[in-house]
Structures are given as structure tokens and as C-alpha cells.
N, C-alpha and C positions, 0 to 999 in steps of 0.2 A: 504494500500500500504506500502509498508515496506520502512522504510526511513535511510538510511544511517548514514545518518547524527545524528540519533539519539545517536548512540555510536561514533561518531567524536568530538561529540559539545566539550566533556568534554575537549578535546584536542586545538582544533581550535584557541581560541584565543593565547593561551600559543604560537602554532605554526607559526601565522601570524603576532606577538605583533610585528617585528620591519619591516614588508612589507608595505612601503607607499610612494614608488616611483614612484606611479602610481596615486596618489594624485594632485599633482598639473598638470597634464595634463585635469581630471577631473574639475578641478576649472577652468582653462582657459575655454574649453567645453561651460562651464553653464557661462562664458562670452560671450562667442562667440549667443549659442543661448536661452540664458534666459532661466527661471526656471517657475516654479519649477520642479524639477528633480525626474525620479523613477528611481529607484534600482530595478531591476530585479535580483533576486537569492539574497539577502542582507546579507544572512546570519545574522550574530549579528552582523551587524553593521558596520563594518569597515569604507565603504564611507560614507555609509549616518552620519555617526558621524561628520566624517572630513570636509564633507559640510555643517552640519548644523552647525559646530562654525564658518563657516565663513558666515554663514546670509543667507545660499541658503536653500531653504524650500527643505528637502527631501520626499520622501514617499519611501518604502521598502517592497517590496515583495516576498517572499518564499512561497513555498512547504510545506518545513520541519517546522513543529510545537515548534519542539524544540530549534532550532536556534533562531526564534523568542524571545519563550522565554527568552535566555540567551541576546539575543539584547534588550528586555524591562528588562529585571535584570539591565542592566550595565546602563541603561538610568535613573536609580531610583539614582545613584550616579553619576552623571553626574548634573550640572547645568550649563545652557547655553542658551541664550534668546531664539532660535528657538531648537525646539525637533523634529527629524524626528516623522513618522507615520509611522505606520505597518500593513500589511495586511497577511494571510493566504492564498495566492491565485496561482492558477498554471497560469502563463502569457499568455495563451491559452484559458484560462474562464476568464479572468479580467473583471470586470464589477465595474467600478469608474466612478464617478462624477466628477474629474478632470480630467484638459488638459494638456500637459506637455511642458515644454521649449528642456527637455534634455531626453532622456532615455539612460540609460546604461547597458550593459548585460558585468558587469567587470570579472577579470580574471579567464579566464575557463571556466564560468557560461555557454555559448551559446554550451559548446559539452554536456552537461549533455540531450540537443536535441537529440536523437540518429537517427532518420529518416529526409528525408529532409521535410513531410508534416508536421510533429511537427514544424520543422524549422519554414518553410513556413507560417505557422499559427501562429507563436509566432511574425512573423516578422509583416505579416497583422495586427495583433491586436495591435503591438505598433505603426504603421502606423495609422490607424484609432485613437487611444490615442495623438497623440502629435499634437500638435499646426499645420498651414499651414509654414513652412520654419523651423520648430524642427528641432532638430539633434537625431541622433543612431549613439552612439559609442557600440563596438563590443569586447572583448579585449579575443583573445584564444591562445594558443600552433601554435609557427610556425607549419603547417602540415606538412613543409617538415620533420620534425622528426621523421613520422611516418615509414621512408624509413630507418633511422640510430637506431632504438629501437633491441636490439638483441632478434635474433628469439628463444636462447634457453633462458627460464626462469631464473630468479636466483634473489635471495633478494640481494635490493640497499640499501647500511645503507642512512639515509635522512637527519639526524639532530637529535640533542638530545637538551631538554631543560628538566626546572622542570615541575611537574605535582602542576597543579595551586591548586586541593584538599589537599595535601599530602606535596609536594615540595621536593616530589621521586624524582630522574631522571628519563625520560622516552627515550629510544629508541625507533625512528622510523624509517622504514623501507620501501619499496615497492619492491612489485613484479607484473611487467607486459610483457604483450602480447598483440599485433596489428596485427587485421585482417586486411591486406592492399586492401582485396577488398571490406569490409564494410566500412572501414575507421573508423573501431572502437577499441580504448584500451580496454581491462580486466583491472583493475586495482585494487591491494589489498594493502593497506594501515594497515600494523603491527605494532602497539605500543605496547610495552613489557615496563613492568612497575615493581616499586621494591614497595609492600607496608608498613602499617607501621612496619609489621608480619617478614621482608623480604624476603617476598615470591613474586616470579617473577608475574605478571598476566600479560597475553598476550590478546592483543582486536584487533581482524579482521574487516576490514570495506571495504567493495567488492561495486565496482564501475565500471562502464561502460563509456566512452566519444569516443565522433566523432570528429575524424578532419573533418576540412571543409578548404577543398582548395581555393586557394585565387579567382581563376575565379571560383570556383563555390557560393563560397558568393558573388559576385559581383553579380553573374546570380539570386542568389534570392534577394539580394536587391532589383534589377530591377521590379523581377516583384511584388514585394510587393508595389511596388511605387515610392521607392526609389530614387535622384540623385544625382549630385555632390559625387560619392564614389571616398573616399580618403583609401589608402591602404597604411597602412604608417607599420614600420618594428620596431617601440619601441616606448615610452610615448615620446618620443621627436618629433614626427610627422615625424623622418624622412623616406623616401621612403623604402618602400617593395623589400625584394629580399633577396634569398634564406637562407641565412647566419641570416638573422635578427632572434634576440629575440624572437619576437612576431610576430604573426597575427594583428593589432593592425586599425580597421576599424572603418571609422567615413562618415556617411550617412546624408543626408537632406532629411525630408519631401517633 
């Protein structure tokens, strides 16, 4: 299966080193329903880092092989009493030996679902995975965005940082398009880069995501098992509605 991610990884931390505002809503979370916590989509680390310095047993599951990687790379220079765990697993085949307090599908992670029986299935199986009174936090793209995305194409400059090999600058870039009847982005992600030669190299990375509308995640919650859905509009739990940040959803077994 072809993985995206493989040609991102090199990028990824460099681009998300100061995103963790999203952090202590997670830590409340695995107050609120006890641990130990998965990471669903974990990438290299981000949460699960951030929770296990604070004493919360992680575990981390991805897809992408290479991500992992670079998440057991950064944990070899890391010391810290509790070490997340890592798995290779699509959240749809999981097969663990653990129960869980908390699962989290953090930002973004839940549109890389592009149908809703993947949904559906990803949602069952963390249902069936976590404790009787667990919590599923949810964390994606207001959907209503998908109505404001301009219908004619055209590259978005994104942010520039150093290239963590090199300490190039790198320009990134995106170019996208939304089917508004599949509820699906195109999405190409361009990092143009200077090496040591300074010769430009340009790295494409083509991606797909689904919004998921607020009553329509509530309606698979439900029948996954789901209650108590809390629809809240940013890490601060406050209430959902149009204008908000985020999709930002938090479920009980």
C-alpha cells in the first residue's frame, strides 16, 4: 500500500515542533477517564510523548511504518520513567491484549477514514477496546470549511521552517480541492527545498480526507455504542457551532 507518509516523515516533526495546544485538553481527558491511553494515527509521537512525561501509560498506533520509526528514533533520546509502546496496526484489524481508559483519534487523524464503513469499523473496534465508561475523543477540521475551500485550484504558501537533515529552508505549500458530495479533500502537500548543492528539490505528498459532519459523527457514534457525545468547537470544550476551530468530539463507552 503506498504510504504517504513515507516522504512527509522527513518533514513532520520540523512542521508540528511548536503544535501543543491540544495537549492539555488530552491530559484533562485521561483525568477525567483513566488510562491507559491509545493513540490512534500516533505518528512519531507527538501525544503519546506528552502523556507519557506526565505518568499516563501510552500505546500508539499507525499505519505508516515509517513514522513509527522516527517515533522509536526520538524515544532512544528521550529519558522518562514511562515510555509509550508502539504498534504497526490499521485501527480496523487491532488485535491487543489491552483495555483502555482513553482512546484518541487526534488532529485530523479520523478523515484519513474516507468511507463511512471504515468509519464505522474503526469506531466498533475502539468501542469493543476500551474499558465499560472509557472515553473517544475525536479531534478533525471544522466540516463546515469544506463549503469556504475555493473551487478553483491554486498553491497556499503554509509555513517555512529548517529542514531538520540539512537546516535548508524548506517551503511548504498546499494545493487543494473538495468534493462536497463525497465530503472528500484532494490534498497535495509541496515542500521545495534548497540542498547543500543549492539546488531547489521539490517532494509531492498526495493525500485524501473526509469531513464528517457534526450530526453525522454523532449518528455513528450512536450506533457504535457510543453516549454522552459532547461536540464541543476547540481544546477548550467549548460548544460546537459553525464558526468554531475544530470539530472537537468527546464520547463514552
Amino acid at each position: 500500500m503506498n504510504d504517504p507518509y513515507a516522504a512527509l516523515v522527513r518533514y513532520y516533526d520540523a512542521e508540528t515542533a511548536d503544535y501543543a495546544v491540544d495537549i492539555p485538553a488530552y491530559s484533562l481527558l485521561a483525568d477525567r477517564f483513566g488510562g491507559p491511553v491509545l493513540d490512534v494515527g500516533c505518528g512519531t509521537g507527538r501525544i503519546a510523548f506528552a502523556l507519557a512525561r506526565q505518568g499516563i501509560a501510552t500505546i500508539g498506533i499507525d499505519t505508516s511504518q515509517p513514522m513509527l520509526d522516527r517515533a522509536r528514533s526520538r524515544q532512544a533520546d528521550i529519558t522518562q520513567p514511562i515510555q509509550p509502546v508502539w504498534h504497526h496496526i490499521d485501527v480496523t484489524e487491532m488485535a491487543l491484549n489491552d483495555r483502555f481508559g482513553l482512546a484518541i483519534f487526534a488532529y485530523n487523524g479520523f478523515m484519513h477514514l474516507l468511507e463511512q464503513h471504515r468509519q464505522l469499523a474503526a469506531l466498533n473496534k475502539l468501542a469493543a477496546y476500551l474499558k465499560p465508561g472509557g472515553g473517544l475523543a475525536i479531534d478533525i477540521a471544522n466540516p463546515i470549511e469544506m463549503f469556504r475551500v475555493e473551487d478553483t485550484p491554486g498553491l497556499v504558501i503554509e509555513r517555512q521552517f529548517a529542514d531538520p537533515e540539512t537546516g535548508q529552508p524548506v517551503m511548504q505549500q498546499s494545493l487543494a480541492t473538495v468534493d462536497r458530495a463525497t465530503q472528500i479533500m484532494s490534498l497535495t502537500w509541496v515542500y521545495d527545498r534548497i540542498g547543500p548543492d543549492g539546488v531547489v528539490h521539490r517532494d509531492l505528498v498526495p493525500l485524501q480526507m473526509r469531513y464528517t459532519m457534526a450530526s453525522e459523527m454523532r449518528l455513528l457514534l450512536r450506533q457504535a455504542g457510543f453516549s454522552d457525545i459532547e461536540l464541543c468547537g476547540d481544546y477548550d470544550f467549548s460548544p460546537y457551532e459553525e464558526e468554531s476551530p475544530r470539530l472537537f468530539v468527546i464520547a463514552t463507552r
